[in-house]
Every structure is written in structure tokens, then in C-alpha cells.
C-alpha positions in Angstrom: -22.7 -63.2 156.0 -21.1 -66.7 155.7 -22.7 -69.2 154.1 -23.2 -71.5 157.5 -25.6 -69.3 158.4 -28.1 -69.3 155.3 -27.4 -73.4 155.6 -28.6 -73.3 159.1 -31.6 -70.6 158.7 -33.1 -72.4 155.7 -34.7 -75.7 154.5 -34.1 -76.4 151.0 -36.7 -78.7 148.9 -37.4 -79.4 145.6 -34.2 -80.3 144.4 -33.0 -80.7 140.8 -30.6 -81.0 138.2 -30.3 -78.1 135.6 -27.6 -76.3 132.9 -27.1 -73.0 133.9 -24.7 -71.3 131.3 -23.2 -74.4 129.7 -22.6 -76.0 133.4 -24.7 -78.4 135.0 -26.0 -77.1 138.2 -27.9 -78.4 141.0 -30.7 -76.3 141.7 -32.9 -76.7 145.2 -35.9 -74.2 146.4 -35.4 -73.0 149.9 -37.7 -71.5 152.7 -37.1 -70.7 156.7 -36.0 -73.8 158.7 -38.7 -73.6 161.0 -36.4 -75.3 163.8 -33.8 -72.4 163.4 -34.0 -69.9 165.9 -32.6 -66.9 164.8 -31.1 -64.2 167.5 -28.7 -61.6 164.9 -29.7 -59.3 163.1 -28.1 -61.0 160.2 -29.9 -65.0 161.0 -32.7 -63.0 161.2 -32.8 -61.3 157.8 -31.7 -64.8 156.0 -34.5 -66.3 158.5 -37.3 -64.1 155.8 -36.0 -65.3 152.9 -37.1 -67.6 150.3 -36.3 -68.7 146.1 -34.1 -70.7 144.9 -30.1 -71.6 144.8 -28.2 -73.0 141.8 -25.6 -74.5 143.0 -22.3 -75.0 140.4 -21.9 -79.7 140.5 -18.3 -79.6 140.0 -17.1 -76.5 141.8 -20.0 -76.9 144.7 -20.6 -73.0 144.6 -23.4 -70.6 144.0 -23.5 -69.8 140.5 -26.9 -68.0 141.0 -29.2 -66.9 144.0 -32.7 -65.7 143.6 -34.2 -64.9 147.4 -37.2 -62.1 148.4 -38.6 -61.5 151.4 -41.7 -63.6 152.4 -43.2 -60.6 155.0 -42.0 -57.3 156.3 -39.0 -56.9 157.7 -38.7 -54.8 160.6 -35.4 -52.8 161.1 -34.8 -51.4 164.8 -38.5 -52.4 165.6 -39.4 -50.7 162.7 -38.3 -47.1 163.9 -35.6 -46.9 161.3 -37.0 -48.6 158.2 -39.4 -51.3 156.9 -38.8 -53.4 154.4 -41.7 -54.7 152.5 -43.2 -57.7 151.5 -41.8 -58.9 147.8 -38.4 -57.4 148.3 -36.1 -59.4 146.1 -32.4 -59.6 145.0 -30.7 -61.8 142.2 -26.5 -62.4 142.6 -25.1 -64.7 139.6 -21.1 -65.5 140.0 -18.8 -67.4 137.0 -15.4 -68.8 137.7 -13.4 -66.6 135.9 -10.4 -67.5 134.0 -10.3 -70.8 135.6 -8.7 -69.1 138.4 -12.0 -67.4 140.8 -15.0 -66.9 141.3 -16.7 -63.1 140.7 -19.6 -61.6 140.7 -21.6 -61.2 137.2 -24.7 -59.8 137.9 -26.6 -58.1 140.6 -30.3 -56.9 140.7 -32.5 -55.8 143.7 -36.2 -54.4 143.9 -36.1 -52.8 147.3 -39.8 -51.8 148.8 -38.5 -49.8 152.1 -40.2 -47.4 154.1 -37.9 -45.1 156.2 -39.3 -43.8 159.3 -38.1 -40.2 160.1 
């Protein structure tokens, strides 16, 4: 998923300024962009989301994401899985050795139901 998509699937309010592991951070809450009208599978899934984006000032990239799912999400109609309500994942990235940015920290909490 690029990031174009999650800028056109969701509005983001709220914003602020922050320090976020010794680097100041803009930080902005986001929800669906009720004008965006989603049609992949992919728009669709970032169309559900909500949180909040820290965004690193001087290297304009996501140092930290915190999104979960604001109903159920559906997949194949339902007929292959569900997931709930509340599901959430966290992804935190550093610029490593002044060189690029990684990946430093992943969580998820994953309510699914699989249909059989």
C-alpha cells in the first residue's frame, strides 16, 4: 500500500506538535475522508481505519502509526473472514544510522472470525 492512498482515504484533524524519541514530530488524528470513495480491496481496508500519525518534521516520514478498525470489516463478503470491531496495529520506524529508515516496532490485536 502506498502512502497516496491512506492520504486520499483519510481526513486528518487535530493537529499538533510533539517529541517523539528526542525528535520533534508532527502529530495529526485521522478518520475516513467521507468524500473518498473507495473501490480496492486495499482503499477499502485504509477507508475503516482511524488513530493517529506522527509524522518525523525534518525527514517528513512516519515515525509512528497507531490505526484500528472503526466497524467490522468484511473479507470476501464475509465468507472468508471477519475482522472485528477494535482491531488495531501500532508500526514505529527510526532512521537508522543516518542512512534509512527501518522498522522498530510492530504490534497488532487481531479480533477475526474465519468462516469455514
Amino acid at each position: 500500500m502506498g502512502i497516496e492512498v491512506f492520504l486520499r482515504a483519510a481526513q486528518f484533524v487535530n493537529p499538533r506538535r510533539e517529541r517523539f524519541r528526542g525528535q520533534d514530530v508532527l502529530v495529526f488524528d485521522f478518520e475516513p475522508n467521507p468524500d473518498f470513495k473507495p473501490h480496492k480491496m486495499v482503499e477499502k481496508v485504509v477507508h475503516e481505519l482511524a488513530g493517529v500519525i506522527w509524522i518525523d518534521e525534518k525527514a517528513h516520514d512516519v515515525a509512528r502509526l497507531e490505526a484500528y478498525f472503526l466497524g467490522d470489516f468484511k473479507i470476501a463478503g464475509g465468507l472468508l473472514a471477519n475482522l472485528q470491531k477494535g482491531t488495531s496495529f501500532t508500526f514505529e520506524q527510526a532512521f537508522m544510522n543516518d542512512e534509512v529508515w527501518l522498522p522498530t516496532y510492530q504490534e497488532a490485536h487481531v479480533g477475526v472470525r474465519f468462516l469455514w
